[in-house]
N, C-alpha and C positions, 0 to 999 in steps of 0.2 A: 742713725742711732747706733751707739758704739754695745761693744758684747758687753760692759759693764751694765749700761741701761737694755739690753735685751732684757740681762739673766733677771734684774731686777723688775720685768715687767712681768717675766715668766711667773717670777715668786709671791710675787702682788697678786697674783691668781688664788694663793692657798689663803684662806678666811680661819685665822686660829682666832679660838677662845681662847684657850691654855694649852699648857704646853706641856703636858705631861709626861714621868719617866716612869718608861715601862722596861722587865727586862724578861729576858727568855721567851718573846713573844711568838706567839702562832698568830700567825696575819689569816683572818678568810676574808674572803672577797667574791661578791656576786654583781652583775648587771643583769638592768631590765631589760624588754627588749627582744630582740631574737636569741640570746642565751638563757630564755626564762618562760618556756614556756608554762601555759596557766600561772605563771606568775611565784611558781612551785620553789625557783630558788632564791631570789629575795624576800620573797615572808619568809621562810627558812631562817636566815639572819634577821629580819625584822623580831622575829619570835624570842628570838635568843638574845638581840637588845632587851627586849623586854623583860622577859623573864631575868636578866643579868642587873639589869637597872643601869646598863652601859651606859655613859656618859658622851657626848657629842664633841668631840673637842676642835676640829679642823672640817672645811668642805670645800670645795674643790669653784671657782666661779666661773658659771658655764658661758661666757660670753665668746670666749675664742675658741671656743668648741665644738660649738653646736650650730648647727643651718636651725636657725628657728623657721625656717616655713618647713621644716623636713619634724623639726624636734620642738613643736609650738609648745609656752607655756599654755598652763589651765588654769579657766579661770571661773571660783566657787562663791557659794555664797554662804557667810558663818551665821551661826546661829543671832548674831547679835542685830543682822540685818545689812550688814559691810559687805565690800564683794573684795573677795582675794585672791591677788595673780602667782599663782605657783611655778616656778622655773626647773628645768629639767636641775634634781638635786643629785652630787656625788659626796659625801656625807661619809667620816669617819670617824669610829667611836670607840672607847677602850674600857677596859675591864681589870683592874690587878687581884691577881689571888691574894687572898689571904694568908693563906702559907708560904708564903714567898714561890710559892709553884710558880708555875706557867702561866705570863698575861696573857690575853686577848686583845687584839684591836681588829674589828669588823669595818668593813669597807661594804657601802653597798650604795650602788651607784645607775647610771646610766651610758652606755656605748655611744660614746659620741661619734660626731659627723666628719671631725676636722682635726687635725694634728693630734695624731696618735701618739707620736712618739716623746713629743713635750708632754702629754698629758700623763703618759708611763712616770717621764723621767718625776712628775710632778708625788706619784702617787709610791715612787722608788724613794723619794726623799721622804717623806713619813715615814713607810716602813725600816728606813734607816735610823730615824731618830727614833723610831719605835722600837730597836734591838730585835729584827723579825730574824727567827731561825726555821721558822718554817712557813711555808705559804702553800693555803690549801683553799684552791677557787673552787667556787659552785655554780652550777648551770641547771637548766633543765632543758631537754628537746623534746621534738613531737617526735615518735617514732610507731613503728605498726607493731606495737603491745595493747594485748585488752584488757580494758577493766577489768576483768573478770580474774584475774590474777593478781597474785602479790606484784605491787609495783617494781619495777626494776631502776635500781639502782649499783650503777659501777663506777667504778674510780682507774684511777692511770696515772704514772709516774712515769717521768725519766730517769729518777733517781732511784738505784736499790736500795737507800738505804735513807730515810728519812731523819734520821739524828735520833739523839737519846732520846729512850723511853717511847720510841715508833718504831723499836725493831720488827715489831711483829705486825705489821702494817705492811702487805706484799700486794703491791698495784700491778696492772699489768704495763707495758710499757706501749703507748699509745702505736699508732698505724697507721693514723686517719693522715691524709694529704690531700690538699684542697684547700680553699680559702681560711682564711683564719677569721677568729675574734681576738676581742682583747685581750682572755685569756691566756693566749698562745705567747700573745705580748708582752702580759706581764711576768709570766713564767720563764720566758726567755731574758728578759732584763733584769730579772731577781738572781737567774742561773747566771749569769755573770760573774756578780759576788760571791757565787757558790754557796746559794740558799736553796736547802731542799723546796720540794714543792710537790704537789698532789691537787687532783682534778679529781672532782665526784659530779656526775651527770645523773640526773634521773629523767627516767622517762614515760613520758607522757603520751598518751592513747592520742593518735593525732585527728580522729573522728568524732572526737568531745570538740564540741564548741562552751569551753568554759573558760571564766575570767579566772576560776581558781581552782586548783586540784589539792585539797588538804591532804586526802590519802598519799600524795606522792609528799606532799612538804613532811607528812611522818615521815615516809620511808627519808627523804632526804636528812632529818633531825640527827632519824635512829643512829644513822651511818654518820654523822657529825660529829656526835656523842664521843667516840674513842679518841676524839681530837682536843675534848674540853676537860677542863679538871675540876670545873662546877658542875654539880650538877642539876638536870636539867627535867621538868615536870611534861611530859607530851600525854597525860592522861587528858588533857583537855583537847587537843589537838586532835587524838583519838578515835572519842567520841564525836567532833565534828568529821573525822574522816569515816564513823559509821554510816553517820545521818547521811554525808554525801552519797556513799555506795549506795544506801538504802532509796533514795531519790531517785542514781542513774538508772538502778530498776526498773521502777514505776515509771520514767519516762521513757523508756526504753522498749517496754514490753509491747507495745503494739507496732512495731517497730519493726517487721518481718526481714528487711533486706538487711537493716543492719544487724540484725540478729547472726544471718546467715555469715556474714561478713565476720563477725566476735568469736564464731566457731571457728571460720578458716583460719585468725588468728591463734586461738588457742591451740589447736592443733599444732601450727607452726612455733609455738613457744613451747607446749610441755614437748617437742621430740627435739629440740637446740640441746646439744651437749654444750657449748659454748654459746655465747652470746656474740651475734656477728656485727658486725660495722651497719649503722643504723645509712638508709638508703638517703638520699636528698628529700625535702619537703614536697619537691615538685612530683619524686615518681614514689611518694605515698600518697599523694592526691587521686595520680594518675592508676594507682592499683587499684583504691577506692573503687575510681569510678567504670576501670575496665570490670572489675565484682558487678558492681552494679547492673554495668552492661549486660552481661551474662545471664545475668538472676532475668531482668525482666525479656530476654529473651527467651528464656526457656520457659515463662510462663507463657509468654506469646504464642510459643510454638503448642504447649500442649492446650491453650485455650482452641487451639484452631483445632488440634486433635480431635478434642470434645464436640466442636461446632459438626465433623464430619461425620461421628456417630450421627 
């Protein structure tokens, strides 16, 4: 197959509806996945399609992407009594201001298996015909923060200076080394063209086993917010991130070890002057469970105390 029928099998991958001109664009972008825990930064953008009434216009077709025994589609059943096969979706949608301000085009997608770098160059070609001047990805990780605090959310540049009307937008300049995501990816292939860019992370109590954490999707909105020029209603979001706290509670309270475990937590967040480099998943597991360890041995030991009396 010759480079003219590659690039055009490449391109036969992007699924346009239309093909819309946007200009002075802010690109965000999230994947599901291990960049999202509780699922925290794509409803984020999910949220923001909606409440924007963002429009769908191109998606990305996941067949040379994805290991489907790794990335299986799902398969539901509609109200109508049909069964429907869902395939891992990468989905882009746009927004124009009204005032000729600042468009929107959100990306929110899935971390594929397979050819990274075709899939960038795929996702680099939008935001070019998108007029992107800024790209600002979102994630969410597990890390050892407790519910019991205001969620923690940070951001990170390599650029000091993110373009007009984000001067005052001062990220730190990131540190982390180690495996990458896509993110890294796309921010490195955007910085090519010399497109600012910014990373916002929140994070996520890695000791919840939930499908969704709305109190961090606020905190993640909140922090979106100085990026958008519409605005945006999180009083609904709010209130469901009350009821969630008011729930983790109630199921929490009899719940002695991990109790003890949300203290050692909070301790170690309200005495952080800084906010340090979030550990690997595996030796937040493994803190867990050496806590754990601990707690029921020292009840051990004083049960035996007791028994000697």
């Amino acid at each position: 197959m010759g480079t003219k029928e590659q690039l055009a099998r490449v391109l036969s991958a992007l699924l346009y509806t239309e093909h819309p001109i946007l200009s002075n664009t802010v690109f965000l972008a999230a994947w599901g996945g291990w960049p999202d825990a509780a699922e925290s930064a794509t409803r984020s953008l999910r949220e923001l399609v909606r409440q924007l009434s963002a429009t769908l216009f191109v998606s990305i077709d996941p067949e040379d992407f994805f290991d489907f025994a790794e990335q299986r589609p799902m398969i539901s059943n509609e109200s109508s009594g049909s069964r429907k096969l869902t395939w891992p979706k990468n989905e882009f949608y746009y927004w124009k201001a009204d005032d000729g301000g600042r468009d929107l085009l959100i990306f929110i997608g899935v971390e594929p298996n397979l050819k990274w770098r075709t899939y960038t160059d795929l996702i680099h070609k939008i935001a070019s015909e998108s007029d992107t001047r800024l790209l600002v990805t979102v994630g969410a990780l597990l890390d050892s923060v407790p519910h019991t605090r205001s969620p923690r959310v940070t951001g990170s540049s390599v650029n000091t200076d993110l373009g007009p009307g984000f001067e005052h937008i001062r990220y730190a300049v990131p540190n982390y080394e180690g495996p990458s995501g896509l993110t890294s990816v796309l921010v490195d292939r955007l910085g090519q063209d010399n497109i600012p860019s910014a990373s916002i992370w929140g994070h996520s109590p890695h000791y919840l086993q939930v499908a969704q954490n709305p109190t961090l999707t606020h905190a993640i909105l909140s922090e979106l917010q100085q990026f958008i020029a519409a605005p945006i209603d999180l009083s609904k979001l709010a209130k469901e991130a009350e009821e969630f706290d008011e729930n983790l509670v109630r199921a929490l309270s009899d719940q002695q070890e991990i109790e003890g475990y949300v203290k050692r937590l909070e301790e170690r967040y309200d005495s952080e002057e800084e906010y340090r480099q979030s550990p690997e998943p595996a030796a937040l597991v493994q803190e867990l469970e050496d806590f754990l360890r601990q707690q029921r041995g020292s009840d051990e030991t004083a049960e035996d105390g007791d028994n000697d009396d």
